[in-house]
ZAMARGU-4260 file (C-alpha; in steps of 0.2 Angstrom, whole numbers, plus 5000, padded with zeros to 4 digits):
<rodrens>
0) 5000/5000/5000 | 5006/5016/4995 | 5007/5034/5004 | 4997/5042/4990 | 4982/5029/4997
5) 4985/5034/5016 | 4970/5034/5025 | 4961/5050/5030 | 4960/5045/5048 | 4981/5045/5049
10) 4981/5063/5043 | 4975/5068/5061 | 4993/5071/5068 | 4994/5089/5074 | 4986/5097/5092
15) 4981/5114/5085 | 4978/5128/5095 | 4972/5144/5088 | 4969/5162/5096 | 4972/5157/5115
20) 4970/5171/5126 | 4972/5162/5145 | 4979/5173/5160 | 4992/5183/5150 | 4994/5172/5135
25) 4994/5184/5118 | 4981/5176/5105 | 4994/5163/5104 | 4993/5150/5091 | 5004/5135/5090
30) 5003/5116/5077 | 5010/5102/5093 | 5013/5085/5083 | 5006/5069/5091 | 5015/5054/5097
35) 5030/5065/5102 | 5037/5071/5117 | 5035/5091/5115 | 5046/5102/5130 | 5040/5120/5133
40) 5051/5132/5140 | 5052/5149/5143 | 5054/5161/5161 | 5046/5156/5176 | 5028/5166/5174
45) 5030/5167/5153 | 5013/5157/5151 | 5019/5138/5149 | 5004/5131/5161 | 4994/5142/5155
50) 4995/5135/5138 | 4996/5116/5142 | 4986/5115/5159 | 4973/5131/5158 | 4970/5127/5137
55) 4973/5111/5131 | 4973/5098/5146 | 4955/5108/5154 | 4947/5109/5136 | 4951/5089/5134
60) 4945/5087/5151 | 4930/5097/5150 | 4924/5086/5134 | 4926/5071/5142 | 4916/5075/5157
65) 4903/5080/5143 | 4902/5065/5139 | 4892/5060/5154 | 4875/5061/5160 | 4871/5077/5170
70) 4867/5067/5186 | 4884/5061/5185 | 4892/5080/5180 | 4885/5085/5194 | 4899/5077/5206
75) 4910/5081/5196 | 4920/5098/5198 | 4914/5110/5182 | 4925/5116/5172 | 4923/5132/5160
80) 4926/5133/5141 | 4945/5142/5141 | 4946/5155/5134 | 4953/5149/5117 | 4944/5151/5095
85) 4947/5135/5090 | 4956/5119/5098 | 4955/5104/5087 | 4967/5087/5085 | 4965/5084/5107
90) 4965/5068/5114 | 4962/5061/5132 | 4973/5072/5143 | 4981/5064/5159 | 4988/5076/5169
95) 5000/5073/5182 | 5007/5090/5191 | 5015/5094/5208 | 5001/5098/5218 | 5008/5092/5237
100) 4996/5077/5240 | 4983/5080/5253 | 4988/5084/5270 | 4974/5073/5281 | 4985/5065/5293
105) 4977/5048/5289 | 4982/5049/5272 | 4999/5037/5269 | 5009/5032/5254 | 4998/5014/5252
110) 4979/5023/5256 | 4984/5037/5240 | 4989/5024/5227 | 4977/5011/5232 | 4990/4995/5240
115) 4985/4997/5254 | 4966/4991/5248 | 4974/4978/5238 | 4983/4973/5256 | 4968/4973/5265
120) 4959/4961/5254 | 4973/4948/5253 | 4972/4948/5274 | 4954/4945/5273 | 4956/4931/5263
125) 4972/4921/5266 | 4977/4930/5287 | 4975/4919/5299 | 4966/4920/5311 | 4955/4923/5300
130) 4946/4943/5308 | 4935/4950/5296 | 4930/4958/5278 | 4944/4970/5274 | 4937/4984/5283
135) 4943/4977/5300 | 4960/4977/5292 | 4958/4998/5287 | 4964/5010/5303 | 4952/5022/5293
140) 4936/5013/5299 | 4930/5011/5319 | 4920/4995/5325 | 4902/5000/5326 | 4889/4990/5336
145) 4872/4991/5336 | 4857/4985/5343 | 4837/4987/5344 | 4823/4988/5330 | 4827/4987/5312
150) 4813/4994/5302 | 4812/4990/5284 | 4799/4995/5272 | 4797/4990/5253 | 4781/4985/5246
155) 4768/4995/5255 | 4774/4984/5270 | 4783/4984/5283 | 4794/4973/5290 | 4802/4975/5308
160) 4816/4964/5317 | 4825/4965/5332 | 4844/4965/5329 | 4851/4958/5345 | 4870/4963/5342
165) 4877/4969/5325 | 4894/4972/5324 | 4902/4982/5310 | 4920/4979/5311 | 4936/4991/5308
170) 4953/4990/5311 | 4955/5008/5319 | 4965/5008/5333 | 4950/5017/5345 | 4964/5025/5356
175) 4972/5037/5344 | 4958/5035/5332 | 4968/5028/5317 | 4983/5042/5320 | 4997/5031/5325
180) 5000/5045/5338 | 4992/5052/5353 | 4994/5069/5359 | 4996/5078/5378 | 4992/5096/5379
185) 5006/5107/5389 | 4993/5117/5401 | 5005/5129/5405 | 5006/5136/5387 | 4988/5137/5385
190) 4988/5149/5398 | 4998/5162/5410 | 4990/5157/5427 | 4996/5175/5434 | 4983/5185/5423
195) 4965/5187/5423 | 4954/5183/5407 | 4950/5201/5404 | 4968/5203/5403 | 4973/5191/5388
200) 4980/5174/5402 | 4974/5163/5385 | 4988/5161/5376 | 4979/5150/5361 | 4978/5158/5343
205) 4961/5164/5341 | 4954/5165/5360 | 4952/5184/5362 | 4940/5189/5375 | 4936/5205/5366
210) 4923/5197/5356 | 4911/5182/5358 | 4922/5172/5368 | 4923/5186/5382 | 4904/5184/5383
215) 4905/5165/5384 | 4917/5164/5397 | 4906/5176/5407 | 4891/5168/5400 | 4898/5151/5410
220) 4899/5162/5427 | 4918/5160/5426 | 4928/5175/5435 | 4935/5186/5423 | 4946/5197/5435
225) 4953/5185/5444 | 4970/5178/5441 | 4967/5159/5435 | 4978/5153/5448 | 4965/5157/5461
230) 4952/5148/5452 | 4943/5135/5460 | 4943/5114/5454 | 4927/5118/5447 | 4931/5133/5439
235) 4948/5126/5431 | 4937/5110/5423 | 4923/5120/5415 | 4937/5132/5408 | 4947/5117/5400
240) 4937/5101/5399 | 4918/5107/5398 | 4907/5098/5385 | 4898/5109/5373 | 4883/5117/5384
245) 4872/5129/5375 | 4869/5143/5384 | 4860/5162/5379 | 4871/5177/5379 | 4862/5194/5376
250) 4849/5185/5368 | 4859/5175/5355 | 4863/5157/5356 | 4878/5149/5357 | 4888/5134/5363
255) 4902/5134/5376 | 4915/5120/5373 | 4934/5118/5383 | 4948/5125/5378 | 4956/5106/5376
260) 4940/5098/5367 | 4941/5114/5355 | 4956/5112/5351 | 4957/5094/5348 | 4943/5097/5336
265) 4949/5112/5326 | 4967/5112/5327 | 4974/5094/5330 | 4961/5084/5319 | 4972/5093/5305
270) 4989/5089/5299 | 5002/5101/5306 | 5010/5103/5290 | 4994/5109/5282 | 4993/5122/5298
275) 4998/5143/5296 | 5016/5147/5305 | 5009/5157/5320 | 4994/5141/5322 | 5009/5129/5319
280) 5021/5137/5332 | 5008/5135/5345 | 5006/5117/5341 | 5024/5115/5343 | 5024/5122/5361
285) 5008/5117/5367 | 5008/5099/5362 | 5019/5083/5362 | 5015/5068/5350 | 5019/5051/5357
290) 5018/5036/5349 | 5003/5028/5353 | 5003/5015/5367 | 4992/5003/5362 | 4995/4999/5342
295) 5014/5006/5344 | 5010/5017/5330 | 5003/5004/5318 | 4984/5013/5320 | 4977/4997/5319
300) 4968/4987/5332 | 4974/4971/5341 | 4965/4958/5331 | 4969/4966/5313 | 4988/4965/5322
305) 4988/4946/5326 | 4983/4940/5308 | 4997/4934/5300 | 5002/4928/5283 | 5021/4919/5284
310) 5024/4925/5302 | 5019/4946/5294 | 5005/4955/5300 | 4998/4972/5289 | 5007/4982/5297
315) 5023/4974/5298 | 5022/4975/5275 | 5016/4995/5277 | 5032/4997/5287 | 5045/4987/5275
320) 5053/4997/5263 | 5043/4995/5246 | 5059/4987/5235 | 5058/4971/5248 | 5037/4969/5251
325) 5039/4966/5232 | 5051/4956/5234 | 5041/4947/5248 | 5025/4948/5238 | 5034/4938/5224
330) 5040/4923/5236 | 5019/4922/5242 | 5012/4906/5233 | 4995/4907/5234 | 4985/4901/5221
335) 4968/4905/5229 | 4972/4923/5227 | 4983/4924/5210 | 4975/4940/5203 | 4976/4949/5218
340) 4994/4944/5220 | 4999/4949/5200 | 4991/4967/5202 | 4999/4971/5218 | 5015/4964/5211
345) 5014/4976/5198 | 5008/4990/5210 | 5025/4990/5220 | 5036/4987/5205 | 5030/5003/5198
350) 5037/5010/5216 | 5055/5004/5211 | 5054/5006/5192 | 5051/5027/5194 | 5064/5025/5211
355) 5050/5027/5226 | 5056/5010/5230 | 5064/5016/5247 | 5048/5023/5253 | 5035/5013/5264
360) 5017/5011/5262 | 5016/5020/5278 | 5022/5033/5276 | 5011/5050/5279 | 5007/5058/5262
365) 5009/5075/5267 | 5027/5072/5271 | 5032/5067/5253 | 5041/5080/5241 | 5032/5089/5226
370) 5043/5078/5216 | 5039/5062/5228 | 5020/5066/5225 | 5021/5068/5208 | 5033/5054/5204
375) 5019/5044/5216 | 5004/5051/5203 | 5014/5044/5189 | 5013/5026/5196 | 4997/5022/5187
380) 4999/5027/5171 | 5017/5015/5169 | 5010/4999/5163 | 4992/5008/5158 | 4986/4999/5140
385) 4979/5015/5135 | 4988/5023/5120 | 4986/5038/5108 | 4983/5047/5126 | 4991/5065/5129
390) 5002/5065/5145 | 5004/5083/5155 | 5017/5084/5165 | 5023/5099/5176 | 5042/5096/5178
395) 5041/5080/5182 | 5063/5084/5186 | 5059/5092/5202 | 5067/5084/5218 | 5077/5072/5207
400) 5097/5071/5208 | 5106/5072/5192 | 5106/5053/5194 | 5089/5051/5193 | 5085/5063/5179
405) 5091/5050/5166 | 5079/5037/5174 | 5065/5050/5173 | 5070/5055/5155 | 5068/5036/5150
410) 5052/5034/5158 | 5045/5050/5146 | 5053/5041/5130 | 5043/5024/5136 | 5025/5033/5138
415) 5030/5041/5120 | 5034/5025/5110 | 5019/5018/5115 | 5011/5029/5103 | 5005/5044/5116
420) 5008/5064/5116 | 5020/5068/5129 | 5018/5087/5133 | 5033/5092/5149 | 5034/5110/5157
425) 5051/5108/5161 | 5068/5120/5165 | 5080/5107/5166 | 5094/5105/5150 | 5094/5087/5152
430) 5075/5083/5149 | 5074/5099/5137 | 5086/5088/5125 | 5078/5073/5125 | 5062/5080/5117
435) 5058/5079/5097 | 5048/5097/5098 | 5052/5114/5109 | 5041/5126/5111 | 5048/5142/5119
440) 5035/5156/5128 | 5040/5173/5131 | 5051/5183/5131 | 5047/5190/5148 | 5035/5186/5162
445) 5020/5191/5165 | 5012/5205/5157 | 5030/5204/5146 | 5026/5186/5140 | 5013/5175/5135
450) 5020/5175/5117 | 5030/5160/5106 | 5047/5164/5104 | 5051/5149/5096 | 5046/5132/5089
455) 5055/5118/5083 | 5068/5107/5089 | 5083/5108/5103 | 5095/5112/5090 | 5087/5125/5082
460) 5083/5131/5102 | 5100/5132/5106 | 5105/5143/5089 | 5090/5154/5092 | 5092/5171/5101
465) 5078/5167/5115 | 5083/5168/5133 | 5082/5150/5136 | 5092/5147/5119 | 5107/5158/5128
470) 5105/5150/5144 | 5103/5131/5140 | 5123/5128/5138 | 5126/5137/5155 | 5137/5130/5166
475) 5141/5137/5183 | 5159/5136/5190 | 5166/5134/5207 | 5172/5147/5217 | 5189/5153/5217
480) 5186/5154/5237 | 5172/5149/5249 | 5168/5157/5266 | 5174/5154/5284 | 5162/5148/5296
485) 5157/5157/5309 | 5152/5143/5320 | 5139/5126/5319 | 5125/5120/5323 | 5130/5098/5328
490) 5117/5088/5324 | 5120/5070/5335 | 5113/5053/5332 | 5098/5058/5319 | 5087/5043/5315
495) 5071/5051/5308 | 5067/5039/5293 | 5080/5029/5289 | 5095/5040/5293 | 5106/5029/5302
500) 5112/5036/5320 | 5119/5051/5307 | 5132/5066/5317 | 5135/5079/5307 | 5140/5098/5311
505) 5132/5111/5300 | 5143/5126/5298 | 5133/5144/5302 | 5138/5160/5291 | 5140/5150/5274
510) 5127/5144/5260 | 5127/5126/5263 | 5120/5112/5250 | 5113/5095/5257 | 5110/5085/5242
515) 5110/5067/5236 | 5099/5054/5228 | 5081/5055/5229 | 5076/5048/5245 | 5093/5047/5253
520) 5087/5056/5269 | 5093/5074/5266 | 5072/5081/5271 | 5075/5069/5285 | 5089/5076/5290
525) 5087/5095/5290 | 5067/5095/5294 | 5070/5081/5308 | 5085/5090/5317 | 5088/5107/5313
530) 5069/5113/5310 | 5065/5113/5327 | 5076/5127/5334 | 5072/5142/5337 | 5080/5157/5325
535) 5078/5143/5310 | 5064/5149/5297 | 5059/5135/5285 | 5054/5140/5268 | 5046/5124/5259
540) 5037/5121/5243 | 5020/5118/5251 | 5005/5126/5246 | 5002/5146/5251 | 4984/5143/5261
545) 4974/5157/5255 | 4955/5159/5245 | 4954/5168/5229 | 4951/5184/5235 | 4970/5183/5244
550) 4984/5191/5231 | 5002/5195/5236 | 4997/5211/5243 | 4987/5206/5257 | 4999/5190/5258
555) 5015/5200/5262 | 5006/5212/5273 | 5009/5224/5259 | 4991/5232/5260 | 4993/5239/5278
560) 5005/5250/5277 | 4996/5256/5258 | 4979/5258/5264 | 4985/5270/5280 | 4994/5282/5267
565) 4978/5283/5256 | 4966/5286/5273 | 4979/5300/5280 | 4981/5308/5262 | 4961/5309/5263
570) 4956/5310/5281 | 4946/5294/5278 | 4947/5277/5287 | 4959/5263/5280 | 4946/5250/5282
575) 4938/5260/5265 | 4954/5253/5255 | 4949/5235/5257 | 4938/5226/5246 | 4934/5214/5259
580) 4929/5227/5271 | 4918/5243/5272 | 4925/5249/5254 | 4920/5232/5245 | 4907/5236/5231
585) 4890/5230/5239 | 4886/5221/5222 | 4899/5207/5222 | 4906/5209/5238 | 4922/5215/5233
590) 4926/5200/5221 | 4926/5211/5205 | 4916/5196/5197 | 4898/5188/5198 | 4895/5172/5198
595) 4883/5160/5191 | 4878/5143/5199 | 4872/5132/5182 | 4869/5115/5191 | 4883/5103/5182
600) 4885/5115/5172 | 4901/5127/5171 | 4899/5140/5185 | 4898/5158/5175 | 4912/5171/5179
605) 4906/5188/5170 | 4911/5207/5178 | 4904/5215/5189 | 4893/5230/5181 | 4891/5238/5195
610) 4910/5241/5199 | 4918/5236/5180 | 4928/5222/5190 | 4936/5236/5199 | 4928/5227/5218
615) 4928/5243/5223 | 4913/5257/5228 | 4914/5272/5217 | 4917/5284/5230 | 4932/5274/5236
620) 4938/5278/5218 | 4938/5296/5219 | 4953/5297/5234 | 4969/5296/5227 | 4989/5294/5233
625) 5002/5300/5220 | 4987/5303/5207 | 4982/5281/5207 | 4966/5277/5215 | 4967/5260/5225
630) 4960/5251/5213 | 4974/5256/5203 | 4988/5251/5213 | 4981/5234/5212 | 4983/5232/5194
635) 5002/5237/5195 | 5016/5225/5193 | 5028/5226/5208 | 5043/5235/5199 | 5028/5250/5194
640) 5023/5250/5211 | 5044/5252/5216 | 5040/5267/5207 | 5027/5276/5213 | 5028/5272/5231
645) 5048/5274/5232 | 5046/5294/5230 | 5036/5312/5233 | 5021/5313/5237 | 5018/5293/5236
650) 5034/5289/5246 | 5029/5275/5258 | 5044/5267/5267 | 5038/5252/5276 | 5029/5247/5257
655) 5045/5249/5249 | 5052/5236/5261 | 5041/5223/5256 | 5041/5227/5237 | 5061/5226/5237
660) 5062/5208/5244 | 5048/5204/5232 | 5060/5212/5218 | 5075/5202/5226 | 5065/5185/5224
665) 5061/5190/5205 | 5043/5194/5207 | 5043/5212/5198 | 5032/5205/5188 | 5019/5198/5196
670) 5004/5211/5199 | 4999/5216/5217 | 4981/5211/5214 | 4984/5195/5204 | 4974/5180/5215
675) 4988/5169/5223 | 4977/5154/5216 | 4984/5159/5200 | 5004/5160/5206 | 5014/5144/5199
680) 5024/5132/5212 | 5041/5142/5208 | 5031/5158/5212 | 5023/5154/5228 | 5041/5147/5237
685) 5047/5164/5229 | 5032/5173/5238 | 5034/5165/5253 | 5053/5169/5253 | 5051/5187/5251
690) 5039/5187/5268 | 5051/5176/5280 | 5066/5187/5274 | 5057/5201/5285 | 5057/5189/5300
695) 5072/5190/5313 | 5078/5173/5307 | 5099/5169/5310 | 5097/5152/5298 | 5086/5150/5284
700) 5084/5132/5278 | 5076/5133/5260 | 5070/5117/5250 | 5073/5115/5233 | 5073/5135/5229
705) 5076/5130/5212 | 5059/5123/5208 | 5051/5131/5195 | 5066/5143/5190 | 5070/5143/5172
710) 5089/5144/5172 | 5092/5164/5169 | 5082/5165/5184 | 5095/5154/5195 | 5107/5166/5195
715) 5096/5178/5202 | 5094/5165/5216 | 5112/5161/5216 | 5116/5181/5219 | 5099/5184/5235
720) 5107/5168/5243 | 5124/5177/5241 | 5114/5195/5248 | 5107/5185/5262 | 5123/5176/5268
725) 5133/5193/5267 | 5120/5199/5279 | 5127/5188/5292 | 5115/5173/5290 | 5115/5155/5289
730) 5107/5148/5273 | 5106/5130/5271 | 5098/5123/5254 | 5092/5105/5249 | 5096/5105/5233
735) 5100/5095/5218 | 5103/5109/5205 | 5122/5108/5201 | 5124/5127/5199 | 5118/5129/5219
740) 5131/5116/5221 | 5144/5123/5211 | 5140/5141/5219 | 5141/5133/5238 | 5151/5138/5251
745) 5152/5118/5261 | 5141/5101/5252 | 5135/5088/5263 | 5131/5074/5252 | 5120/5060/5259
750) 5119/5043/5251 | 5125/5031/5244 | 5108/5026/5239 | 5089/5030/5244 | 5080/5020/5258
755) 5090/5010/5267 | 5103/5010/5257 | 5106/5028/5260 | 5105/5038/5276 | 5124/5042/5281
760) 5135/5055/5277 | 5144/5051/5261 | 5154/5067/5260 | 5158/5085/5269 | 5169/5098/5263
765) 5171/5110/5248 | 5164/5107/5231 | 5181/5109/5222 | 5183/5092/5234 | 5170/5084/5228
770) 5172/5086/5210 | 5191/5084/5214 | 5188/5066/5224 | 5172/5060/5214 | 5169/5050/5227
775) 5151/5050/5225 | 5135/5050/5215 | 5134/5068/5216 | 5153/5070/5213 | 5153/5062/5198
780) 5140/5074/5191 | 5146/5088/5198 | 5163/5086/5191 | 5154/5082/5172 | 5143/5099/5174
785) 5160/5108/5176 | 5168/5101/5167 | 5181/5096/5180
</rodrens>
């Protein structure tokens, strides 16, 4: 058969986008070819998720969910039509980005990729004794009993039974409730026992007896005035351990609960990663975590503990390191129970295959990296039949030594030649090369991107006069000389995970790298002995909490010092200059948008009339600082708002301090107004820099401040870790970028693999000894990056 008679279906092989107009992209247009791996690059902020995750992976995903019935739309989350002319050639997307996985604290490694379930039935099948159906194996479900009358009707009768004793068995430890931990509240941080009430003794984020709480306090007859240390028995219990008793104050009803049943309920039902700083400092001195007593930390009840299969109980597999439960799982011979066996099998060699294999299944998920969850989103879609499917992936590099990037990079090729379109957001050289298709957004961020600077292969990239063209052969060199220390922080018998009994001293007053393979223990290390002390600020890559209506003004604290220069300028009150406040416009309460519930439809967003999206009253408009109303200043980027704020009239100094350091982390761009649910991973680690650098910190401990940084933008890092070291401050970086390496004052590599076959200190010194010795992993990549 000849081309000439080629079929019309094979002529589909192009995603076309025409006219896309997302966030700041330019009516951009661009021909992607299927079945290829095609790289986008381009500034951190340029548009490259807008174009791939806001445009073509939600217009395939919104068509799919289409395709279902409207019952079934309606639990699903609606998606709106981007804003885009014409899309056509898409296929099924699958998108796999670096969201951190959820922070429940009863969410592990084996509950968020479904072996643990797999587990679960295996036990309640083949364990012996034999305890239950798999739900007495899950530490996510309590035994229930229950007894009385069970009432049935169907048929225009009814039938009625009494149920002497049902039991509804789970394998939830009922002491720490499926945790693995129990926690003791310090009472002596809750409170200082030589105040009175009405004088702030309550020392718990939130509890101000200004407002309703005053009232309830009083409502409950408690003394206000008197120091708490003269309070009676009586007194001291209701305060602390009361059960919620409604009671009417001032003819509104409410309910009074303790101070220790509150906060069980509101602050530690969550995870304390997922907490704010001031909320997580409390928790930190108010409360110890202990190992449960009675399932040692397995969560799992007695019974579920004393089934056995070969001498293992469940919880003995969750704690083995993944590489050798497979290993263990392949030696099982039970023919009863083959399939089960075959798709768990491949399950946990998927772990090893994309190197999780040193992780175990219970580990907490909102302890993993954002590379470690998305590597962990990958898992099912390796051996996945599917083909001609379009694979999104958001830097799937991140958190990934050199070593492992070329096992990543195979991975991508794999999912290719099985005939799907692989689309990478990626910064890294050594995935940029591997690809058949670049396309390059630019040249700027921002409002200075959102256009193609270039498309076609990495050849034609690197001759091409784009920014990432210049930039993609750059190679950092080592320092001709490194700093003294000025004194060090040792760190004795560390064991969190699986560091092995690790001493190490970390110098203070240089820029120190920890790096090392992918799961070598180098988090473990730094969040597990150094993040406790006090003067250390941790800067990590988890998600900024904040609601739409929260933008990097009001995050930074920007807004404050803004809104008092408008009200004394006008002689009017600051609470006008919010648009969550009095100066909100009344129509769409200050959200510049209306919107319109449609059912399983699309939720419509359309601008407010009343206010032109502006979220502001018209009145509020009319006051001015430096000729810029407020709703103004929003809309500028943070280099204009340098400008009108850093002199005459306008001059704010304590906003000028806060727009520099967001200058210094290479946010100029970024407008003051923009929602912070819009910011990329790179950006919101940049954001939260820029706020902790205010903070009277001494060591700064940042994790993988690379992420998301195309590579012109590293040198700006390279030069604000430099600034903040010169300063007279510690900064310690995880990091696997080998120009932070290159640029670092003392390395500490940990290794020499991941899991158990890492966690011990596998080098100290300068980089010029590392490359020099290449004695390690990261020695041997180091030394090839510089050529050395």
């Amino acid at each position: 058969m000849t081309d000439a008679a080629a079929h019309a279906a094979d002529t589909h092989d192009l995603i076309r986008v025409h006219g896309a107009r997302v966030n700041n992209l330019r009516d951009v247009s661009v021909d992607i070819p299927k079945r290829r791996l095609t790289a986008f690059t381009g500034v951190s902020g340029s548009g490259k998720s807008s174009l791939v995750f806001a445009t073509i992976a939600a217009e395939s995903q919104r068509l799919i969910n289409e395709t279902y019935s409207a019952f079934v739309q309606g639990f699903m989350p609606a998606l709106a039509r981007p804003e885009v002319d014409h899309l056509e050639g898409l296929t099924t997307a699958i998108i796999v980005d670096q969201e951190r996985m959820g922070a429940n604290p009863r969410s592990t490694v084996g509950t968020a990729t479904d072996a643990n379930a797999m587990l679960r039935i295996l036990f309640s099948r083949i364990g012996d004794p034999y305890v239950g159906p798999p739900t007495a194996y899950s530490f996510n479900v309590p035994t229930r009993k229950a007894s009385g009358m069970m009432t049935t009707e169907k048929g225009g009768r009814t039938e009625r039974r009494v149920a002497r004793q049902e039991v509804y068995l789970g394998g939830m430890c009922p002491r720490c409730e499926g945790m693995g931990k129990v926690n003791d509240i310090d009472l002596t941080a809750l409170y200082d026992d030589e105040k009175s009430l009405r004088d702030g003794a309550l020392t718990v984020p939130g509890y101000s007896m200004d407002g309703w709480y005053g009232r309830l306090f009083e409502g409950m007859g408690l003394p206000m005035d008197k120091p708490i240390k003269s309070f009676t028995k009586k007194q001291l219990e209701t305060m602390l351990w009361s059960e919620p008793t409604k009671l009417k104050v001032e003819g509104v009803n409410l309910t009074f609960t303790g101070m220790i049943p509150q906060i069980q309920k509101s602050i530690l039902s969550k995870d304390p990663e997922a907490m704010q700083p001031h909320i997580r400092r409390f928790v930190d001195r108010a409360v110890t975590f202990q190992t449960c007593p009675d399932c040692e930390g397995s969560r799992l009840t007695p019974e579920a503990r004393a089934s056995k299969i070969n001498g293992k109980s469940i919880a003995d597999l969750c704690e083995m390191q993944i590489s050798d439960l497979a290993e263990w799982i392949r030696d099982l011979d039970e023919p009863s129970v083959a399939p089960l066996l075959t798709g768990l099998q491949h399950l946990l060699d998927s772990f090893s295959e994309i190197g999780l294999g040193y992780l175990s299944l219970d580990r907490p998920a909102g302890t993993l990296s954002g590379g470690e969850a998305q590597r962990t989103k990958m898992i099912r879609h390796l051996g996945s039949s599917l083909t001609d499917v379009t694979y999104v992936f958001d830097e799937p590099t991140i958190g990934l030594h050199p070593h492992d990037i070329e096992r990543m990079n195979t991975l991508l090729l794999q999912l290719r030649d099985k005939g799907n379109t692989v689309l990478v957001v990626e910064h890294k050289p050594e995935t940029i090369q591997i690809a058949d298709h670049v396309v390059d957004i630019g040249p700027a961020a921002g409002a200075g991107g959102g256009e193609i600077c270039f498309e076609g292969d990495v050849d034609g990239l690197r001759g091409s006069d784009t920014i990432t063209g210049r930039h993609l052969d750059d190679r950092a060199r080592l320092k001709d000389t490194v700093r003294e220390a000025s004194g060090t922080i040792a760190v004795r018998g560390a064991g969190t995970h699986n560091l092995r009994d690790v001493d190490v001293d970390v110098p203070l007053g240089l820029l120190t790298v920890v790096t090392g393979v992918a799961g070598s223990g180098k988090s473990s290390l730094i969040h597990g002995s150094l993040a406790g002390h006090d003067d250390v600020i941790v800067i990590d890559q988890g998600a900024i909490k904040g609601s739409r209506r929260s933008n990097p003004a009001t995050y930074t604290g920007l807004l404050e010092p803004i809104r008092k220069a408008f009200a004394k300028a006008n002689g009017v009150k600051p609470a006008l200059f919010s648009s969550n406040s009095e100066g909100a416009c009344s129509t769409c309460n200050g959200a510049g948008v209306i919107f319109t519930e449609l059912g399983p439809m699309a939720t419509v967003e359309s601008p407010c009339e009343e206010c032109e999206g502006r979220r502001f009253k018209a009145e509020v408009l009319e006051h001015t600082l430096g000729g810029k109303d407020i709703a103004e200043v929003h809309e500028m980027s943070v280099v204009e708002a340098q400008a009108l704020f850093g002199e005459g009239e306008a001059r704010i100094p304590a906003a000028m301090k806060i727009l520099d350091r967001l200058a210094d982390v290479g946010l100029g761009y970024v407008t003051l107004g923009q929602p912070l649910t819009t910011l990329s991973g790179g950006e919101r680690q940049r954001l939260k820099l820029a706020v902790q650098m205010g903070e009277k910190g001494e060591v700064y401990i940042l994790d993988e401040p690379t992420t998301g940084l195309h590579l012109a933008d590293v040198e700006n890092l390279l030069a604000l870790l430099d600034r903040l070291v010169d300063s007279g401050k510690s900064a310690i970086v995880i990091e696997h970028h080998q120009a932070v390496m290159a640029h670092a004052d003392w390395i500490i590599d940990l290794g020499p693999g991941a899991g158990h076959d890492g966690g011990t200190i596998v080098f100290e010194g300068t980089p010029a000894d590392l490359v020099a010795s290449r004695s390690t992993l990261t020695g041997q990549h180091l030394a090839a990056y510089v050529g050395g």
